[in-house]
N, CA, C and O atoms as a MOPAC input file, in Angstrom:
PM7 MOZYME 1SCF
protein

 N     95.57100 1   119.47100 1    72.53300 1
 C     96.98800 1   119.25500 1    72.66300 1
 C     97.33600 1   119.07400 1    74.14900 1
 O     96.70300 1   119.75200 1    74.95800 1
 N     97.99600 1   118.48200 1    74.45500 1
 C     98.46600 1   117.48400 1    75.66700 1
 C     99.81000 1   118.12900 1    76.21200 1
 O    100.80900 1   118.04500 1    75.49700 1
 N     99.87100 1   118.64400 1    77.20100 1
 C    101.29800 1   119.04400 1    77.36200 1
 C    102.12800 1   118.75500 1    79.24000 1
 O    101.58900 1   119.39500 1    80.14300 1
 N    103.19800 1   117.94000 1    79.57900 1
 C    103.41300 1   117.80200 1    80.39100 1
 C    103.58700 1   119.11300 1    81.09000 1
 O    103.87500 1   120.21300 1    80.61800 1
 N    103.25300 1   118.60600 1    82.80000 1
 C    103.70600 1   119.78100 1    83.54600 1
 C    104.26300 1   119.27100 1    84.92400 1
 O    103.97800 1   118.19500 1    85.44900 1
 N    105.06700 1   120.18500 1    85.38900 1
 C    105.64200 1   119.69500 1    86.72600 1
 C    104.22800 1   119.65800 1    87.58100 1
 O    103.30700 1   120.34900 1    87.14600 1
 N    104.00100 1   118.81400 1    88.88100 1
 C    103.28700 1   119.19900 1    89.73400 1
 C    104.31900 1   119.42700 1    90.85000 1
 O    105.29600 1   118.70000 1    91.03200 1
 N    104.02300 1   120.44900 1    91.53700 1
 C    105.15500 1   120.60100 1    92.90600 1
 C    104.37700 1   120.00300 1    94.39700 1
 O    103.22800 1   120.21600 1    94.78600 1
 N    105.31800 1   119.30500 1    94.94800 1
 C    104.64300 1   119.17400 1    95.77600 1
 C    104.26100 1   119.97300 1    96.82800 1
 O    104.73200 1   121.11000 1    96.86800 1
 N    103.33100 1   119.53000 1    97.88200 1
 C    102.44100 1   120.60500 1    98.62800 1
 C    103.45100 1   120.25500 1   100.17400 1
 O    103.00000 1   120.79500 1   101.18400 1
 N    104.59300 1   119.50100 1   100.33700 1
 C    105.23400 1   119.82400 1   101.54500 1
 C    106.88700 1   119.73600 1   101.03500 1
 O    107.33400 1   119.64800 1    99.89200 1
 N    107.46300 1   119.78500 1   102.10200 1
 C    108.98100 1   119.96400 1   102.50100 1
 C    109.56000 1   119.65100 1   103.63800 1
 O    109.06100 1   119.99100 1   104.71100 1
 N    110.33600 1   119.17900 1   103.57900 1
 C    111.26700 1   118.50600 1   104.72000 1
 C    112.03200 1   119.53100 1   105.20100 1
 O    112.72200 1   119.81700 1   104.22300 1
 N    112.54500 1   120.73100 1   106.65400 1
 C    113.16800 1   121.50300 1   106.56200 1
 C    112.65200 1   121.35400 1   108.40400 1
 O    111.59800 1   120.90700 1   108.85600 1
 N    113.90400 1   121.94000 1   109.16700 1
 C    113.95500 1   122.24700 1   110.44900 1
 C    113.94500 1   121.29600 1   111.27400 1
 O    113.78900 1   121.61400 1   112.45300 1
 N    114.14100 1   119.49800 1   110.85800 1
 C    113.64700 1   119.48600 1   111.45400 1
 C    112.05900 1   118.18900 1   111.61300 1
 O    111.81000 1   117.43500 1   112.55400 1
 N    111.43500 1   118.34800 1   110.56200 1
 C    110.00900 1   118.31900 1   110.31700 1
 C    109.64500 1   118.47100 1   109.28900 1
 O    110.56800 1   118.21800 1   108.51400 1
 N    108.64900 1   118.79700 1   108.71000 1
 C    107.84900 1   119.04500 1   107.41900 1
 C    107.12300 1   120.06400 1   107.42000 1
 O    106.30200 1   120.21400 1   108.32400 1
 N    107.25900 1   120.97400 1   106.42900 1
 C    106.30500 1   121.91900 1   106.29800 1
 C    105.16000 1   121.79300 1   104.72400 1
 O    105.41100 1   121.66900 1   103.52500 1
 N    103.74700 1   121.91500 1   105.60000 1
 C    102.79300 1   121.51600 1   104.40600 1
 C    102.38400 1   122.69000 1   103.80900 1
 O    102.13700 1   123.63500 1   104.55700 1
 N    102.26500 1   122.82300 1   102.66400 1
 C    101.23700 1   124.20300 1   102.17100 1
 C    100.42800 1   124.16400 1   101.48500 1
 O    100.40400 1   123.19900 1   100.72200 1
 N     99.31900 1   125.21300 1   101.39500 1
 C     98.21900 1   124.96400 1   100.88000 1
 C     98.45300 1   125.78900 1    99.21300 1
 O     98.91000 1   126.93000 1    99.28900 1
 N     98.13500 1   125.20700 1    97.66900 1
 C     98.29400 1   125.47300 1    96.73600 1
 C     96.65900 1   125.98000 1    96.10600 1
 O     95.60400 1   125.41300 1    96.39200 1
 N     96.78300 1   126.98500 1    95.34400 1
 C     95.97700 1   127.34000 1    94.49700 1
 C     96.54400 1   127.51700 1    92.57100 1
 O     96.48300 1   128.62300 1    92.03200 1
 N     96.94700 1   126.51700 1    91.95100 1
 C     97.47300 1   126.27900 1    91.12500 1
 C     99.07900 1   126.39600 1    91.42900 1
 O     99.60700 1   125.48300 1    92.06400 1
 N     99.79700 1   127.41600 1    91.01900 1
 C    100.97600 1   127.42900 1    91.26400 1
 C    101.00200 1   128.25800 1    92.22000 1
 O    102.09300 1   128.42300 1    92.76700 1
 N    100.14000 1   128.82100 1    92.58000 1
 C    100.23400 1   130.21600 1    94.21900 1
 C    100.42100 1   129.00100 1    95.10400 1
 O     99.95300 1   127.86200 1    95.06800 1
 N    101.26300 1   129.62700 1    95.90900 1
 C    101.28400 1   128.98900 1    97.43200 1
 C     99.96600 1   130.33200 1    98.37100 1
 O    100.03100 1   131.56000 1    98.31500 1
 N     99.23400 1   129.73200 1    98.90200 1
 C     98.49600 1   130.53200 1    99.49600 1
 C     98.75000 1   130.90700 1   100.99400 1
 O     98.89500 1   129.96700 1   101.77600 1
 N     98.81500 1   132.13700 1   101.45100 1
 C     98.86800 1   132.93400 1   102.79000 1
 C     97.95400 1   132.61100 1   103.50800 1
 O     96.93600 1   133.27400 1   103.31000 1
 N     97.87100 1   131.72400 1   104.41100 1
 C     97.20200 1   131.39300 1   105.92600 1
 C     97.16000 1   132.21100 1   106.47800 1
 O     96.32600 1   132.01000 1   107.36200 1
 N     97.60000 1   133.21700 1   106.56300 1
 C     97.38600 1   134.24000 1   107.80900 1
 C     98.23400 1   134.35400 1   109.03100 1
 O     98.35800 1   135.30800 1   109.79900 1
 N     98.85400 1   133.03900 1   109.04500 1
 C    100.48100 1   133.00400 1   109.60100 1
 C    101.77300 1   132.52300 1   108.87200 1
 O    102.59000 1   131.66300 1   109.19900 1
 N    101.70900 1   133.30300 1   107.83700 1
 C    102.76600 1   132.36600 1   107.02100 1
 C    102.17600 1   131.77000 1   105.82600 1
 O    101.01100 1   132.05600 1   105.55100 1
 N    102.85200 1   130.96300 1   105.07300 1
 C    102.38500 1   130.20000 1   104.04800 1
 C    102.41200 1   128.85800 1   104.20700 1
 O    102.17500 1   128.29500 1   103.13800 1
 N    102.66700 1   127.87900 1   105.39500 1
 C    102.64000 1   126.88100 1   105.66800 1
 C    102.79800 1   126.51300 1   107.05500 1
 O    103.21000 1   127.28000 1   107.92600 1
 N    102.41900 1   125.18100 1   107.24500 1
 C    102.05300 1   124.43600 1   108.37300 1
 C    103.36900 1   123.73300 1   108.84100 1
 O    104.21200 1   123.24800 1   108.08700 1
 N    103.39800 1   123.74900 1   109.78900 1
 C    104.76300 1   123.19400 1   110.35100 1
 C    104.60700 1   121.03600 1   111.06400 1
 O    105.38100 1   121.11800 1   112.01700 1
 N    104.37600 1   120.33700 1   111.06500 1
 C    104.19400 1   119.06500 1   111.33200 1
 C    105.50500 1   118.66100 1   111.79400 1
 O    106.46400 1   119.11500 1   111.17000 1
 N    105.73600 1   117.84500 1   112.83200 1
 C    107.08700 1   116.70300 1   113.25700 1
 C    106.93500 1   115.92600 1   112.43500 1
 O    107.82300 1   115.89800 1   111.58300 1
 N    106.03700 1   115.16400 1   112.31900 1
 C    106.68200 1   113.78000 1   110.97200 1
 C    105.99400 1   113.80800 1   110.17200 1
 O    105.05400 1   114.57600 1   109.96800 1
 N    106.63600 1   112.37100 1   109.19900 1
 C    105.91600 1   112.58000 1   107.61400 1
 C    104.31300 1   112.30500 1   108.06300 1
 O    103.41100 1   113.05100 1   107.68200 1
 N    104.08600 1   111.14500 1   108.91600 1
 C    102.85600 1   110.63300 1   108.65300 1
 C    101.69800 1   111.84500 1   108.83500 1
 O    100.62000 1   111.85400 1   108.24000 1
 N    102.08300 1   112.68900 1   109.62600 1
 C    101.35300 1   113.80200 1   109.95300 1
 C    101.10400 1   115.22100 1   109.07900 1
 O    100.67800 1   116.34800 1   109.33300 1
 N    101.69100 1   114.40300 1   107.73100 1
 C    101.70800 1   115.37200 1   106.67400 1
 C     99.80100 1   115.33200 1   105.75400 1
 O     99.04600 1   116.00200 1   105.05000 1
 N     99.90700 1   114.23900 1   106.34900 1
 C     98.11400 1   113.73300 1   105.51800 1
 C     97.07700 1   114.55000 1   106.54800 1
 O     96.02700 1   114.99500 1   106.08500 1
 N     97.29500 1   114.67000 1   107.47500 1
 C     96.27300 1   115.36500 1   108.41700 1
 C     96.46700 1   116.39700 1   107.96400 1
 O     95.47200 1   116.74600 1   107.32900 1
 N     97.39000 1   117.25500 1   107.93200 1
 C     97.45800 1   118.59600 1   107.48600 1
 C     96.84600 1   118.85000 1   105.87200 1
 O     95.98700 1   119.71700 1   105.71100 1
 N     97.19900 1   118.27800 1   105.04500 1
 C     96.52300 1   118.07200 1   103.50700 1
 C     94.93200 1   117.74700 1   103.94800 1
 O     94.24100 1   118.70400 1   103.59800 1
 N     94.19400 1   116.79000 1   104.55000 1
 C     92.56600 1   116.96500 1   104.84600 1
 C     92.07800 1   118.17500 1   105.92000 1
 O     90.93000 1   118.49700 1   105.61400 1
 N     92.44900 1   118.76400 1   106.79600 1
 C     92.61800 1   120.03300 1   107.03800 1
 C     92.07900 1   121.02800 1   106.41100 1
 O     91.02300 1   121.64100 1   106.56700 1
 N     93.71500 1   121.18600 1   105.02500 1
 C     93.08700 1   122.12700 1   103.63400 1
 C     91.83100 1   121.91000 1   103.29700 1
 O     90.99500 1   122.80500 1   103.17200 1
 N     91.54800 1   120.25800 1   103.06800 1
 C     90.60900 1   119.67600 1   102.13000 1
 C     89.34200 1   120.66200 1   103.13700 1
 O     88.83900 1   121.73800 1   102.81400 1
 N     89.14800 1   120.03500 1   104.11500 1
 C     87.74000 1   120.30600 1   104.86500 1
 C     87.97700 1   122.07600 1   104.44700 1
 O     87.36700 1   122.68300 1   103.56600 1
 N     89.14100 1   122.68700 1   105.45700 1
 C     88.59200 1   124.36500 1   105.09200 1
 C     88.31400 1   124.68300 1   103.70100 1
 O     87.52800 1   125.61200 1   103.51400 1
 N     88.79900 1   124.10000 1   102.70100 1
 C     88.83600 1   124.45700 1   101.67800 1
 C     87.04100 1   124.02100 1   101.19100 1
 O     86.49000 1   124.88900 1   100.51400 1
 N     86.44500 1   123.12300 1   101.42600 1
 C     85.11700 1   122.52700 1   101.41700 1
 C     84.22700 1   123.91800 1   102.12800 1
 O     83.31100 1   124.41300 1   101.47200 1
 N     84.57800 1   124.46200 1   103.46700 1
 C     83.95000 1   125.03800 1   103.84400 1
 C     83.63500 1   126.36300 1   103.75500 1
 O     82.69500 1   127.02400 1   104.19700 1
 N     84.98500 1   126.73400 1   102.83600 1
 C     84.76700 1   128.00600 1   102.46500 1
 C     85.77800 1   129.12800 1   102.92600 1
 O     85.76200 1   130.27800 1   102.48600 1
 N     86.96500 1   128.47600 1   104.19700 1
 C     87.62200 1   128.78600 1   104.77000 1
 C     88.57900 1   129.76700 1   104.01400 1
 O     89.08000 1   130.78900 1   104.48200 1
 N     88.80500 1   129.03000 1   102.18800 1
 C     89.84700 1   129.55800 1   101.90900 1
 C     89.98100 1   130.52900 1   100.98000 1
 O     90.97600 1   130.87800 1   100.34300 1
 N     88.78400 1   130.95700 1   100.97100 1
 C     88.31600 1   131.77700 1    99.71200 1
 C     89.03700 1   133.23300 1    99.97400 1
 O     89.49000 1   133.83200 1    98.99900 1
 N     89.12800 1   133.72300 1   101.10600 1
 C     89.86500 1   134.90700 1   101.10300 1
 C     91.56500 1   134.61300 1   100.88000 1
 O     92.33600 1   135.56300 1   100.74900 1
 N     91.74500 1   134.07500 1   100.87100 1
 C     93.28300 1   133.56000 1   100.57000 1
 C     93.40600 1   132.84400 1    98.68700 1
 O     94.37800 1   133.13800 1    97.99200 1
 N     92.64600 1   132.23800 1    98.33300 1
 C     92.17000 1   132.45000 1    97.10400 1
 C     91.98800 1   133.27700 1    96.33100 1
 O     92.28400 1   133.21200 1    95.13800 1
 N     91.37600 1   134.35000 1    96.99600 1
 C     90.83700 1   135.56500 1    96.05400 1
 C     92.09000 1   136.73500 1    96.06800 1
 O     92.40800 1   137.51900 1    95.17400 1
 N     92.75900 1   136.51900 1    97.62500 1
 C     94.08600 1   137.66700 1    97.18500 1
 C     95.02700 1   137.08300 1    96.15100 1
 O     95.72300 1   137.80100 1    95.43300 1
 N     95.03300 1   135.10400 1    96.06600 1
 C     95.97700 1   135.09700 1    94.85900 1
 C     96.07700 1   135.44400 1    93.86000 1
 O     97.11200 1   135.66600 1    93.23200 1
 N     94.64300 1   135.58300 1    93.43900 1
 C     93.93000 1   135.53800 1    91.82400 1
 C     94.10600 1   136.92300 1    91.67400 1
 O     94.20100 1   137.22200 1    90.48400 1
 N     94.19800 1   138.06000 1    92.58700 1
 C     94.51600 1   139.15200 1    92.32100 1
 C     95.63300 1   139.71100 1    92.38200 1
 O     95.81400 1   140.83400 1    91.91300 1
 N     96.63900 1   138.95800 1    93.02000 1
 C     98.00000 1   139.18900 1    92.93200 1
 C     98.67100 1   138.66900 1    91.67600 1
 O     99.73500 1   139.07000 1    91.20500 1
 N     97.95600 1   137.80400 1    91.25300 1
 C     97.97300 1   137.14000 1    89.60500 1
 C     97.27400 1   138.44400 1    88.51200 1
 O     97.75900 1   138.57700 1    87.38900 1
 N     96.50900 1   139.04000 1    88.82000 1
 C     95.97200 1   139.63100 1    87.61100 1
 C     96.91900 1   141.50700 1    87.93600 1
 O     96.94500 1   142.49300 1    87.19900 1
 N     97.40400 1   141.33200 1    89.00600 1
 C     98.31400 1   142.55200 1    89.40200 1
 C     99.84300 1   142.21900 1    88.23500 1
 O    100.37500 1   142.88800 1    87.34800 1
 N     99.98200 1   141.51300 1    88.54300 1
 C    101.72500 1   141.49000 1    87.83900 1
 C    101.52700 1   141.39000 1    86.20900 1
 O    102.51000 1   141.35600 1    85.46900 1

């Protein structure tokens, strides 16, 4: 069975600029300063998204991962 779902997107327009964030399904995940990246323009919103990609490849994000999944199995 097939069921639509919103996808949200991973930035926002606010201050100013754009703020990007990094998603683990519907968690917004904690960087360690905050929950998102701050960028001046749109185009500079794609650097920040391959960024995720690479830390996320490298392993970067697994502790920020693993507190979601447990803040998920907490509530």
């Amino acid at each position: 069975m097939e069921k639509m779902r919103q996808v949200r997107a991973w930035f926002f327009e606010q201050d100013g600029g754009w703020y990007v964030q990094c998603r683990y399904g519907s968690k917004v995940l904690d960087l360690g300063k905050g929950n998102a990246v701050f960028v001046k323009e749109l185009k500079d919103v794609e650097g920040a998204l391959e960024a995720f990609l690479v830390a996320t490849q490298q392993g970067e994000l697994d502790a920020a991962i693993e507190a979601a999944l447990s803040k998920r199995k907490a509530a």
